[in-house]
C-alpha positions as CSV (number, residue, x, y, z in Angstrom):
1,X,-28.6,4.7,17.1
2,X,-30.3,5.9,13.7
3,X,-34.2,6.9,14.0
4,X,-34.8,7.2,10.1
5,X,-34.6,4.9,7.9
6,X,-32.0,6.3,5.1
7,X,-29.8,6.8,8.7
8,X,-30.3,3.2,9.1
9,X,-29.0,2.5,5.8
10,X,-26.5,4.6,5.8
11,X,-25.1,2.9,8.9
12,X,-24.9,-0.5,7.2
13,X,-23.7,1.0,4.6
14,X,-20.5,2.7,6.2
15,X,-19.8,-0.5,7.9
16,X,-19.7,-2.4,5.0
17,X,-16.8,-0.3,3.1
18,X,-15.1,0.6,6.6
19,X,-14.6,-3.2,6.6
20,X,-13.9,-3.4,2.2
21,X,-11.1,-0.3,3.1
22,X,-9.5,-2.2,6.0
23,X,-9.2,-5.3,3.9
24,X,-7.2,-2.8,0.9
25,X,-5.5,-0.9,3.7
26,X,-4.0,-4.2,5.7
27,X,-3.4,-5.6,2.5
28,X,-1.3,-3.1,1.0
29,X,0.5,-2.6,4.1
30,X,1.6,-6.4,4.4
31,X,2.9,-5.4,0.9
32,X,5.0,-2.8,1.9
33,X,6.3,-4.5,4.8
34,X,7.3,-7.3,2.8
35,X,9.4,-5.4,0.5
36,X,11.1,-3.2,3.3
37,X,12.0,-6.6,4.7
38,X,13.4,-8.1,1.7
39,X,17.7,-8.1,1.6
40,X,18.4,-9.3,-2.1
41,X,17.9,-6.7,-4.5
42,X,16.5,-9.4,-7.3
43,X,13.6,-10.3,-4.9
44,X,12.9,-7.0,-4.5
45,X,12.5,-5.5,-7.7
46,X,10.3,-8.0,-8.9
47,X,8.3,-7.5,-6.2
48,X,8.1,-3.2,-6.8
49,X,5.8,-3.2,-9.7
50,X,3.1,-5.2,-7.5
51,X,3.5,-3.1,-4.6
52,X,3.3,0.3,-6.7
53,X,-0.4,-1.3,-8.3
54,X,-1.2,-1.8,-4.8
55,X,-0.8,1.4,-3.6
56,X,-2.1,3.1,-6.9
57,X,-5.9,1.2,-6.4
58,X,-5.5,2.7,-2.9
59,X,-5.0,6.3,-4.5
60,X,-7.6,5.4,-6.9
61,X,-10.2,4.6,-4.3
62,X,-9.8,7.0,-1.8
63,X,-8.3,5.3,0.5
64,X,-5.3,6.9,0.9
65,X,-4.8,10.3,-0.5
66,X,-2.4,10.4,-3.3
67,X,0.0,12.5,-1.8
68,X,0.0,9.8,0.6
69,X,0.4,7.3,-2.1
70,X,3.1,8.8,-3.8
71,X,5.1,9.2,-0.7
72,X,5.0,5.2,-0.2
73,X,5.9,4.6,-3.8
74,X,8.8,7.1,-3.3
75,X,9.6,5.5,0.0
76,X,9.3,1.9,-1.7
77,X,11.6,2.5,-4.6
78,X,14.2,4.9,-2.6
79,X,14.4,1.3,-0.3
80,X,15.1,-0.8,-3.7
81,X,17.4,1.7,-5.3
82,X,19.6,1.4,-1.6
83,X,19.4,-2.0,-2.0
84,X,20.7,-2.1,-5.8
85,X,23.9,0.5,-4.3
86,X,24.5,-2.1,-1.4
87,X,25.2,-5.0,-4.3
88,X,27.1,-2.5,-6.7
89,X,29.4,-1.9,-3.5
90,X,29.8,-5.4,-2.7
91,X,30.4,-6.7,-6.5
92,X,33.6,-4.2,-6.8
């Protein structure tokens, strides 16, 4: 336990962005996994340019590091792109 008082404070204040970073982390996440789940390729790029933002205010608020943050958004749109082959492939 915290003997000071700026310790104190500290500790309510680390609690109270641990839980505002789990809220933007879960969040995001749900995000991704709903896109990796989706099958049409319509659905899913509509869907791309919110899950990019997402991940970008995770970058932008240290949440993630933005190495991490790229490799999602490369991850995200390598899964859309596979998706957009799959319908080429079964249109010809």
């Amino acid at each position: 336990m915290p003997n000071t008082k700026s310790a104190k404070k500290r500790m309510r204040q680390n609690l109270k962005r641990r839980l505002h970073n789990r809220f933007y982390k879960k969040r995001t996440k749900s995000f991704v996994k709903r896109l990796l789940n989706m099958e049409s390729y319509e659905d899913a790029r509509k869907f791309l340019p919110y899950v990019i933002s997402e991940i970008d205010k995770l970058a932008k608020r240290h949440i993630w590091h933005r190495n991490k943050a790229n490799r999602f958004k490369s991850r995200v749109a390598r899964y859309v792109h596979s998706l957009y082959v799959k319908q080429q492939a079964t249109t010809e």
